[in-house]
C-alpha positions as CSV (number, residue, x, y, z in Angstrom):
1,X,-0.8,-26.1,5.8
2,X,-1.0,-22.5,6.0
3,X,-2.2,-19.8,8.2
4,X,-5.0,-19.7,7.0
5,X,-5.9,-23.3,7.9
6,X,-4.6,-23.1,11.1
7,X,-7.6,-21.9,12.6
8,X,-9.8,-23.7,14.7
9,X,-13.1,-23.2,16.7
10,X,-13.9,-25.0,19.7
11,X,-17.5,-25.2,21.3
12,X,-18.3,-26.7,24.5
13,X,-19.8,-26.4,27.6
14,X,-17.5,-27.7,29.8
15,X,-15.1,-24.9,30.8
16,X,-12.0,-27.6,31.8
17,X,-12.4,-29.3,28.7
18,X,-12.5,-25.9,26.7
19,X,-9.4,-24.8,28.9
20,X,-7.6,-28.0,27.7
21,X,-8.5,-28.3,24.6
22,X,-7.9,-24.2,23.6
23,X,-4.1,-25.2,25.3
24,X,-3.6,-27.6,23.4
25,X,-4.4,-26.4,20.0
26,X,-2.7,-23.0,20.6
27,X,0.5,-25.4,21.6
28,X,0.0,-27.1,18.2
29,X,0.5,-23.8,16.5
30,X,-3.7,-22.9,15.9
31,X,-5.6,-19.9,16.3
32,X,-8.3,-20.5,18.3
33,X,-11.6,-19.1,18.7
34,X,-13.4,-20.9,21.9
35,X,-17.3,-20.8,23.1
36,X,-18.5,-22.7,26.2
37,X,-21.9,-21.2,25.3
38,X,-23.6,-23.2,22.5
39,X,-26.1,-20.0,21.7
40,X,-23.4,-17.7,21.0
41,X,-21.3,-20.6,18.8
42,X,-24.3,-20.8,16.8
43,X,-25.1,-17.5,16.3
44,X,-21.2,-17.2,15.3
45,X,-21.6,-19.8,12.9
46,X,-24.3,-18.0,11.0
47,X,-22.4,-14.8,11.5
48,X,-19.5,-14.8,9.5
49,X,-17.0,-17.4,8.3
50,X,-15.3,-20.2,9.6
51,X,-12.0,-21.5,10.5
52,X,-11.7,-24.7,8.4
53,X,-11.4,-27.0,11.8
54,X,-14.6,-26.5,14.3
55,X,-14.2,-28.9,17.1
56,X,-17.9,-29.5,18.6
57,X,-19.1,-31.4,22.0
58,X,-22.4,-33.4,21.2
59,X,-24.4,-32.7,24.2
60,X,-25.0,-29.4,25.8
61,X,-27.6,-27.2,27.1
62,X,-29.8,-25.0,24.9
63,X,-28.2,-26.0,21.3
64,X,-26.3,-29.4,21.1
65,X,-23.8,-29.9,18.6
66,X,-25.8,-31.9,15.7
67,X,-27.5,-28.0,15.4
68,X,-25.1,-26.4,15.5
69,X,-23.4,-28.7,12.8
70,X,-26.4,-28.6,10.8
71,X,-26.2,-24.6,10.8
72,X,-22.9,-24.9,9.7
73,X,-23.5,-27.3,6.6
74,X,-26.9,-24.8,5.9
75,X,-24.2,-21.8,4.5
76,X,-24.2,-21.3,1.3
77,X,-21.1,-20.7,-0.6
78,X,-18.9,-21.2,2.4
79,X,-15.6,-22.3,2.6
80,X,-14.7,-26.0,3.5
81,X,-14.8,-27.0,7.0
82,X,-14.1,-30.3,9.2
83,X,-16.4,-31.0,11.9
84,X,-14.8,-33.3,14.9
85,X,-17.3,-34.3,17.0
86,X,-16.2,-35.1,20.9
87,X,-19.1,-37.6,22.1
88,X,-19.6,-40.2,24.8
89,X,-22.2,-42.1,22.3
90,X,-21.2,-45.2,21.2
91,X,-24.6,-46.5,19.5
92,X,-24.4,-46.7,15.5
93,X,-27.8,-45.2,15.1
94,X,-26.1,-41.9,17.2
95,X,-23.1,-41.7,15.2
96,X,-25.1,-42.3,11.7
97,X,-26.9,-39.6,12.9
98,X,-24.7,-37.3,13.4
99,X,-22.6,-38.0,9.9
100,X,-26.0,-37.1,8.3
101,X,-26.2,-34.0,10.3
102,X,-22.3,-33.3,8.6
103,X,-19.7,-34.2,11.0
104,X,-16.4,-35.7,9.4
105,X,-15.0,-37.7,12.3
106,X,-15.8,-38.4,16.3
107,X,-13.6,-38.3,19.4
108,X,-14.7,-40.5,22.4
109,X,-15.0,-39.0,26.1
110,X,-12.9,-38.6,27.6
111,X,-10.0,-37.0,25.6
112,X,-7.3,-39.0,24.9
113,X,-4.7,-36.1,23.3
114,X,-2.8,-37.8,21.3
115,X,-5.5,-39.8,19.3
116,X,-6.6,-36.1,19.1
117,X,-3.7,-35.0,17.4
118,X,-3.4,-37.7,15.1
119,X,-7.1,-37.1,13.6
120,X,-6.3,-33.1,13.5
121,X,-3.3,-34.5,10.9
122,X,-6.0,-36.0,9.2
123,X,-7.8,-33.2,8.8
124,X,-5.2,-31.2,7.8
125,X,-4.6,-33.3,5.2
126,X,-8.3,-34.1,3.8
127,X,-8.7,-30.4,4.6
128,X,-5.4,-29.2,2.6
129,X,-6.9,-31.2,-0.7
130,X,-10.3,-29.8,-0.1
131,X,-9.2,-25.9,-0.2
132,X,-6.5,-26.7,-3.4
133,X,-9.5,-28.0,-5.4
134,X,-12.0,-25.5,-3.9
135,X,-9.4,-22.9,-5.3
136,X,-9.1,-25.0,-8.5
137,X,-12.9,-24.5,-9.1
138,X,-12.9,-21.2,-8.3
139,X,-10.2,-20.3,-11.0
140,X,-12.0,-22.5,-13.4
141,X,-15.3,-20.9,-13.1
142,X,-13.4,-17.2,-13.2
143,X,-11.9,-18.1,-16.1
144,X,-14.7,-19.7,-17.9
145,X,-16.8,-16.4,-17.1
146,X,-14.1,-14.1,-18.7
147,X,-13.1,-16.4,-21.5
148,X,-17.1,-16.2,-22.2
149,X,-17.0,-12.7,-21.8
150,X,-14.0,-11.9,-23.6
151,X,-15.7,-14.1,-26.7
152,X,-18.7,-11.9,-27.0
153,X,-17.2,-9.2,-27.0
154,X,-15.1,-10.4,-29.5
155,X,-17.9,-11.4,-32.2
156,X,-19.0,-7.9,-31.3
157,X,-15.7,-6.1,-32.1
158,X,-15.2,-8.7,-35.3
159,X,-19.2,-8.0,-36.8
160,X,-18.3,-4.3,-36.6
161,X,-14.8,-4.3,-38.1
162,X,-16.7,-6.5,-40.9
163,X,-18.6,-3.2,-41.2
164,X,-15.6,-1.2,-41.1
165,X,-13.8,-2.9,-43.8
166,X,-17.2,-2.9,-46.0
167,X,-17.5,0.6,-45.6
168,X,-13.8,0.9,-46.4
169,X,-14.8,-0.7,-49.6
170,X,-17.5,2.1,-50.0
171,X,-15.0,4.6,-49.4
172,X,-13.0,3.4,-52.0
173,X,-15.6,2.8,-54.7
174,X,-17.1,6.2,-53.7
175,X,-13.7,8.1,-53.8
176,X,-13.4,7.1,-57.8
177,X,-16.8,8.3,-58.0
178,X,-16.0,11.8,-56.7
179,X,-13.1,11.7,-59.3
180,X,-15.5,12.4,-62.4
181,X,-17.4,15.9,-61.1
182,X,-14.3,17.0,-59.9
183,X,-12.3,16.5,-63.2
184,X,-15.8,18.2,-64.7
185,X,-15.4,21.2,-62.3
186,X,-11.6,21.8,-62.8
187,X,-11.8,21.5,-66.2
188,X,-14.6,24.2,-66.5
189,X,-13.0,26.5,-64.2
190,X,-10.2,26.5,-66.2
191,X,-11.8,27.2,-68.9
192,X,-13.6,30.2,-67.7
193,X,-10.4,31.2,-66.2
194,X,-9.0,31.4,-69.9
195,X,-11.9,33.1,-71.3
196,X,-12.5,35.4,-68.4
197,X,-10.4,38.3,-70.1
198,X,-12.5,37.8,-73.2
199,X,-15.1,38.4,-71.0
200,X,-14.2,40.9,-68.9
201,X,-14.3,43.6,-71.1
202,X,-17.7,43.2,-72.3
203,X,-19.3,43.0,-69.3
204,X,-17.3,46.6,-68.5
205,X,-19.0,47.8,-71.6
206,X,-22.1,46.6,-71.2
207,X,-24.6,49.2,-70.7
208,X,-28.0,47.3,-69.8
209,X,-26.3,46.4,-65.8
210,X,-25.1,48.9,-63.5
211,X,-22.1,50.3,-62.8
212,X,-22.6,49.0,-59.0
213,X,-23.3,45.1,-60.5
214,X,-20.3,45.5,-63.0
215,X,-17.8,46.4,-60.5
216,X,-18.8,43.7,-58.2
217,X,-18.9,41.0,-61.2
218,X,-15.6,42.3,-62.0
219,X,-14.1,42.0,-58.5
220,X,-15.8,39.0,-57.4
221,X,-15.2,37.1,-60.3
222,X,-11.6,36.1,-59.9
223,X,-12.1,35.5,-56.1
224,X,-14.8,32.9,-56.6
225,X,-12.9,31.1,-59.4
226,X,-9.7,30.9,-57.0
227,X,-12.0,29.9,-54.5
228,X,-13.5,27.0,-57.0
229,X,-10.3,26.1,-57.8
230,X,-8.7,26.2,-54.0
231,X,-12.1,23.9,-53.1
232,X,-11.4,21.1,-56.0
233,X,-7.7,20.8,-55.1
234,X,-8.9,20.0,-51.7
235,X,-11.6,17.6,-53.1
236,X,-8.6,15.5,-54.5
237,X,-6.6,16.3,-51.8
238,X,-9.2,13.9,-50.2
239,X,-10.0,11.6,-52.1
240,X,-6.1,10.8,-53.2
241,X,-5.7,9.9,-49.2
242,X,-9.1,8.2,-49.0
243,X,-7.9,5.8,-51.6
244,X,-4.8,5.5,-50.4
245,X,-6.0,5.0,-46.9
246,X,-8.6,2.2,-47.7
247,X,-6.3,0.0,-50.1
248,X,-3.6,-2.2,-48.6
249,X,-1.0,-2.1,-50.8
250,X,2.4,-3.2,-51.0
251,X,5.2,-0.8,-49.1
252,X,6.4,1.4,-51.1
253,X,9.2,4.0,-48.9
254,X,10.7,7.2,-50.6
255,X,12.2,10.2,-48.9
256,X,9.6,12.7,-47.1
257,X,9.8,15.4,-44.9
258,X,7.6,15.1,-41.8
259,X,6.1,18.2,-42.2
260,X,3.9,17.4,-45.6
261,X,2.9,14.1,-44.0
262,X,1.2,16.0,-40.9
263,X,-0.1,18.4,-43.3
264,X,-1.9,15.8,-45.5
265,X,-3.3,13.7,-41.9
266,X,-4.6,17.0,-40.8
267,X,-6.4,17.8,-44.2
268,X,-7.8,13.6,-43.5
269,X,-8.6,14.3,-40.0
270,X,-10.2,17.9,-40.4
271,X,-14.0,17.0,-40.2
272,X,-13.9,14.3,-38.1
273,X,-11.8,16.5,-35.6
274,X,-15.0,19.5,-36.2
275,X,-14.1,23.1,-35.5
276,X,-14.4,22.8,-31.5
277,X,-10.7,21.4,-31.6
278,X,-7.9,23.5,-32.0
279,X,-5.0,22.0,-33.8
280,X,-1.5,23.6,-32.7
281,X,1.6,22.2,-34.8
282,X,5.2,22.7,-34.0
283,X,7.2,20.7,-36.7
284,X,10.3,22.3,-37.5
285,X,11.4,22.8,-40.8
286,X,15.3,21.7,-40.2
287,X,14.4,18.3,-39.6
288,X,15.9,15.5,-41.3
289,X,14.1,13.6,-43.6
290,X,13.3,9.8,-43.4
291,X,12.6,7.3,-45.4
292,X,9.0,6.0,-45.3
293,X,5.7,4.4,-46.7
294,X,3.8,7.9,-46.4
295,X,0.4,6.5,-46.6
296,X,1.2,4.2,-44.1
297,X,2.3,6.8,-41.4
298,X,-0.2,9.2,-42.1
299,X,-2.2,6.0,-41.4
300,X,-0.6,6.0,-38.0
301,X,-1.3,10.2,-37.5
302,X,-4.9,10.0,-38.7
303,X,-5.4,7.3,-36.3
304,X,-3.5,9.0,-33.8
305,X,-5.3,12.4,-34.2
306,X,-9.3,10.9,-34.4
307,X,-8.3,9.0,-30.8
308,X,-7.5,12.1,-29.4
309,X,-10.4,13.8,-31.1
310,X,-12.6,11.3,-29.3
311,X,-10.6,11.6,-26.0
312,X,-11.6,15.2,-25.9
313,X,-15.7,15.0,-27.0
314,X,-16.4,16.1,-23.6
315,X,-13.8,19.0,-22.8
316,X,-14.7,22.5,-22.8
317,X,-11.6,23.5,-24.8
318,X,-10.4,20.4,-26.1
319,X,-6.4,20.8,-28.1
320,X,-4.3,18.6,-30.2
321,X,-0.7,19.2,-30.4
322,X,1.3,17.8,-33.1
323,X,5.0,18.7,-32.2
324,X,8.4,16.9,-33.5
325,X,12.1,17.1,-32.3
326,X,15.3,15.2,-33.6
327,X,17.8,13.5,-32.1
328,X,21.0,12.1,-33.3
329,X,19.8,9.8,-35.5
330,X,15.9,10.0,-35.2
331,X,13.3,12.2,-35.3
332,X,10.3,12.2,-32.5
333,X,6.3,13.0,-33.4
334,X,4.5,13.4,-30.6
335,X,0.5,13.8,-30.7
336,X,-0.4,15.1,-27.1
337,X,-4.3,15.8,-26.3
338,X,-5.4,17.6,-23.3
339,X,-8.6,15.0,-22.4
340,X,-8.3,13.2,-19.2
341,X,-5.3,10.9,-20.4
342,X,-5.4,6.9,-20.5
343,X,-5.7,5.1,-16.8
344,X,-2.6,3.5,-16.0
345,X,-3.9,0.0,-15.9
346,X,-4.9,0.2,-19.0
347,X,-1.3,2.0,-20.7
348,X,0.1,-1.7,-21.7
349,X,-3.0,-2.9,-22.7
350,X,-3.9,-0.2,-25.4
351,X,-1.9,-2.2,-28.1
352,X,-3.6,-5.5,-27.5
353,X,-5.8,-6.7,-30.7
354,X,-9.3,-5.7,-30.4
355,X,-8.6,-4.1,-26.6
356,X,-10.6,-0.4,-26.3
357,X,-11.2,1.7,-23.9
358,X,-14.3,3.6,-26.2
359,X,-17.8,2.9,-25.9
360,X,-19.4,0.3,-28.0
361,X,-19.9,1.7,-31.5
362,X,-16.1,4.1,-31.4
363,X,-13.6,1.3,-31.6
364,X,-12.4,-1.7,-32.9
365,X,-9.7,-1.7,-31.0
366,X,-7.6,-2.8,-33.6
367,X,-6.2,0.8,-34.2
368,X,-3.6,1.4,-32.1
369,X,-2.5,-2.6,-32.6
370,X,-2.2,-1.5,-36.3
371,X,-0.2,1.4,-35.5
372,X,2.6,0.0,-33.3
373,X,3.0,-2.7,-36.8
374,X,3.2,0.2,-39.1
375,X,5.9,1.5,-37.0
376,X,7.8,-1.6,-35.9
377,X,7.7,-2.4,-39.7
378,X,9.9,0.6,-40.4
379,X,12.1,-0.3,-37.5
380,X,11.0,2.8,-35.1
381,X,9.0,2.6,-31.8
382,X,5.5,3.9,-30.7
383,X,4.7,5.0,-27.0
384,X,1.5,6.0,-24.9
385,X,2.1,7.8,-21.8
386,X,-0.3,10.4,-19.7
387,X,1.6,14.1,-19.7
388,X,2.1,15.6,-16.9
389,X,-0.1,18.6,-18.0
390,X,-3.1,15.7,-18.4
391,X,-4.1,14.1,-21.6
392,X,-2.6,11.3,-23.4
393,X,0.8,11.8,-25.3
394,X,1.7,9.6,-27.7
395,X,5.4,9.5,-29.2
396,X,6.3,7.9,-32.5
397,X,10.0,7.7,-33.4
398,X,11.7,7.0,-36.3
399,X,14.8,6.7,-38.1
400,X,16.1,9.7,-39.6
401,X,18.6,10.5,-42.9
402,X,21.5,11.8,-43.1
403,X,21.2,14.9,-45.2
404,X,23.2,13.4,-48.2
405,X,20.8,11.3,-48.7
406,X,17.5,13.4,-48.2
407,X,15.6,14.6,-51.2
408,X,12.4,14.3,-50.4
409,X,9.5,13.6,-51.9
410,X,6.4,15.5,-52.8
411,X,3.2,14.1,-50.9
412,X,0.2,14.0,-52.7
């Protein structure tokens, strides 16, 4: 038995016996906490806990040792603990009533030591099985609590990806939608772009509007036709990566150049990041290409970016840095926030299946889980760490081309 079983508290009144008795436990290798006043043992015993071995002489002054052993058995959620009791009662109806009271075992006056050791190896051994299935239950009933835990939150995390994916499907059907006024918008801005010099020179010659209202019709004009025009190529801008970003599709890789693809996420990300966030971007334009499903890594950025977006709801002058770098023969994104970074218990744990560190209603936590498969799946890597500037920094690496074979694609 352990240390921690090794313990043993001896009560009784008789300061020779105590002397002996406290000797010979110490010589067996015990720790032993003595009382030869029964009104300090029991306030002990209701103090704090107990050694698992209390050794207790029946009759003494002021409290005998069926109270005290009675106080003992009274504690709730104690630890277990074997009660010898040393009496010179012989009488059944004594010692019945003492087992009722909670003592394991009885030692006759006066002491014979060695019949003393040999039931203190009893007790070590009844006492050894106790504490193994006292831990047992403990682990159980732990266990059971977090399993039960861990499976609400669960069917929480599972109702609301349901929603997610539902709304994806709205997205989706609501993207197509968008597609119909926008054609309608480009088409009649083109067409007033191709009439507009048929136009313009009436309206120079008119003579029933002012010469302050013509020029500023004839200025204006253009700009707000560029502007229309700038506006609905954004629209599908949009709605091309909404599409793509709700439908699972089969891979399909080409050759891109990094820079596009943060481009595009950013355009994605834009409202849900909200003008409070300043985006910085240092992506070099002599990187090397790679060779990629686009969609699904500006998947991984948008991700990326709206974590940190939500990392930083509560900073005064919350920034997102989207920076790359090459290597020899792969190229390193890094999205780095300045929030108050990711605790360091929880840094292996991010890419767990429905693990999250948001509040109830921000996460899945099936994001980040998704991410490190995108990744994986084209055969790079995908780290969390906390920078040493605070904030989270997150670096995905990836396979790069040689330039022979880089012609890349144009991202749409």
């Amino acid at each position: 038995m352990g240390e921690a079983f090794r313990q043993v508290l001896i009560v009784d009144d008789d300061p020779v016996t105590l002397r002996i008795l406290e000797r010979c436990f110490q010589n067996w290798g015990f720790q032993v906490e003595a009382f030869v006043d029964s009104e300090l043992a029991l306030k002990r015993v209701a103090a704090r806990s107990l050694p698992p071995l209390i050794i207790l002489d029946w009759m003494m002054p002021n409290a005998n040792g069926l109270e005290i052993c009675s106080a003992i058995r009274s504690r709730e959620n104690a630890s277990p603990t074997y009660v010898l009791m040393i009496t010179s009662k012989t009488e059944s109806e004594d010692l019945i009533e003492a087992l009722d009271s909670g003592a394991h075992d009885f030692l006759s006056k006066p002491i014979n030591i060695d019949v003393l050791k040999s039931k203190v190896k009893v007790a070590e051994q009844l006492m050894r099985r106790e504490m193994e299935i006292e831990i047992e239950r403990r682990y159980w009933n732990l266990h059971a609590e977090q399993m039960e835990a861990l499976a609400e939150e669960r069917a929480k995390q599972l109702v609301h990806a349901d929603r997610m994916s539902s709304i994806g499907v709205m997205a989706a059907g609501i993207a197509h939608e968008v597609n119909n006024p926008t054609a309608f918008i480009s088409g009649n801005v083109q067409t007033l772009e191709k009439i507009w010099s048929d136009i313009a020179p009436e309206i120079e010659g008119a003579k029933n509007i002012t010469e302050q209202k013509k020029e500023f019709i004839l200025e204006e004009t253009p700009k707000m036709l560029e502007g229309i025009k700038n506006g609905v190529k954004r629209i599908s801008k949009i709605v091309l990566g909404l599409k793509g970003f709700v439908h699972q599709t089969e891979a399909e890789r080409s050759v891109h150049s990094i820079g596009p693809l943060v481009e595009h996420a950013l355009e994605l990300t834009r409202n849900s990041l909200g003008k409070k966030v300043t985006v910085i971007t240092e992506i070099p334009e002599e990187l090397p290409c790679v060779f990629v499903d686009a969609q699904k890594i500006e998947q991984v950025l948008v991700n990326l970016m709206v974590n940190a977006g939500h990392a930083l709801e509560k900073s005064e002058a919350p920034v997102i840095r989207l920076s790359a770098t090459k290597q020899e023969k792969t190229i390193s994104l890094f999205v780095q926030d300045n929030g108050s970074g990711i605790p360091d218990d929880k840094l292996d744990k991010i890419w767990v299946p429905f693990f999250t560190t948001k509040e109830v209603g921000k996460g899945t936590g099936l994001g980040l889980h998704i991410c490190r498969d995108i990744i994986e799946a084209h055969d790079g890597q995908i780290t969390a760490t906390n920078s040493d500037d605070g904030g989270a920094l997150f670096q995905v690496i990836l396979p790069s081309l040689n330039q022979s074979e880089a012609v890349p694609q144009e991202v749409e």
